[in-house]
N, C-alpha and C positions, 0 to 999 in steps of 0.2 A: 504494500500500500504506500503512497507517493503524500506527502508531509501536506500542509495546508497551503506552506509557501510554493510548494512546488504545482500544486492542484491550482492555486490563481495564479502562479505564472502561465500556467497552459492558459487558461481564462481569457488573459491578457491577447489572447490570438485572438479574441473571435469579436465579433460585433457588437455581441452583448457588454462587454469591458467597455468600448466606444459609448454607446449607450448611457451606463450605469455612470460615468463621467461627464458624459454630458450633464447628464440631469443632476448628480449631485454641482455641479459649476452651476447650471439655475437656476437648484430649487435654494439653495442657502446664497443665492447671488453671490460668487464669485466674480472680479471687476476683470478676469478673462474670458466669461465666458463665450461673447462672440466671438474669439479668434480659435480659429478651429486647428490650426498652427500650432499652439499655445499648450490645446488641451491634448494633440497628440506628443506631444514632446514630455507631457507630465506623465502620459500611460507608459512611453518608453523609458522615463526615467524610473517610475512604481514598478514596471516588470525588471531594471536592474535589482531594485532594492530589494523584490522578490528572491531575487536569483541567489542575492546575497546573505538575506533572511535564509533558505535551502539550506547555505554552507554553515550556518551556524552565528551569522553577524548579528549582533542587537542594534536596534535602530531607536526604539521606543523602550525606555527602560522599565515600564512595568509591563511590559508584553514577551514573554519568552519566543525568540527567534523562531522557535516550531510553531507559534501562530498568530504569526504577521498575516497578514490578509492583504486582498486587495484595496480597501477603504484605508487601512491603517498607513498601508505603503503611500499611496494618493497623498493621505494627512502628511507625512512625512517627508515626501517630495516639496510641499508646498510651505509647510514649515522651517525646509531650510532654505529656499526660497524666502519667504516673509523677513529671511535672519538676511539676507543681502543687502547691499545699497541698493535702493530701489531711485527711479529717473523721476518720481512723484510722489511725495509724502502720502498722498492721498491714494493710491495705491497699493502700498503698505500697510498702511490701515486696514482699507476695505481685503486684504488676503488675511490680516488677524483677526478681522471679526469674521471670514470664512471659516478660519482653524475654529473659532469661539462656537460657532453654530454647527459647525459639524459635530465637532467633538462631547457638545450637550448633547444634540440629537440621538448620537451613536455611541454612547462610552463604552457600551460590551465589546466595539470591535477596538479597544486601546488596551484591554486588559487579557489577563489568561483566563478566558472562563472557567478552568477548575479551581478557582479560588474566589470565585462569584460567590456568594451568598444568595 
């Protein structure tokens, strides 16, 4: 049986990955979401961090490498992203209050669910 990370790296092939990115970049307003450029360069970056998650890397420190996900990877990507010198303050902002709204919406996928309560 193939890891979690390794199970959304395959993901990351197919259309539905495309998808599930778009709409999270919509529905919590991400200030990328029209550029379609933008959001593929973050699925390429989240299936690295995938790949990396597989070999054992930590990315998110209360998430054990064996269950990084795709959502988590995405937050991750864009989180270190947010940590850049950004060309608009206001830019900056609007990708932190993205992280802010994801990361309320969705806390199970930043954590290791066997220690969920």
């Amino acid at each position: 049986m193939t890891s979690l990370p390794e199970r959304s790296l395959a993901f990351c092939d197919l259309f539905e990955a495309e998808l599930l990115l778009e709409l999270m970049f919509r529905y919590w307003q991400h200030p990328c979401a029209d550029d379609p450029e933008y959001r593929n360069h973050v699925l390429e970056s989240a299936a690295s961090v995938l790949a990396e998650a597989a070999r054992g890397v930590i990315h998110i420190q209360d998430l054990p490498p064996e269950k990084m996900n795709l959502v988590a990877a995405v937050f991750y990507v864009e989180r270190c992203a947010a940590a850049e010198p950004s060309e608009s303050p206001m830019v900056a902002e609007s990708r932190v209050e993205w992280l802010e709204r994801v990361h309320r919406a969705l806390p199970s996928c930043f954590c290791d669910p066997d220690t969920m309560v």
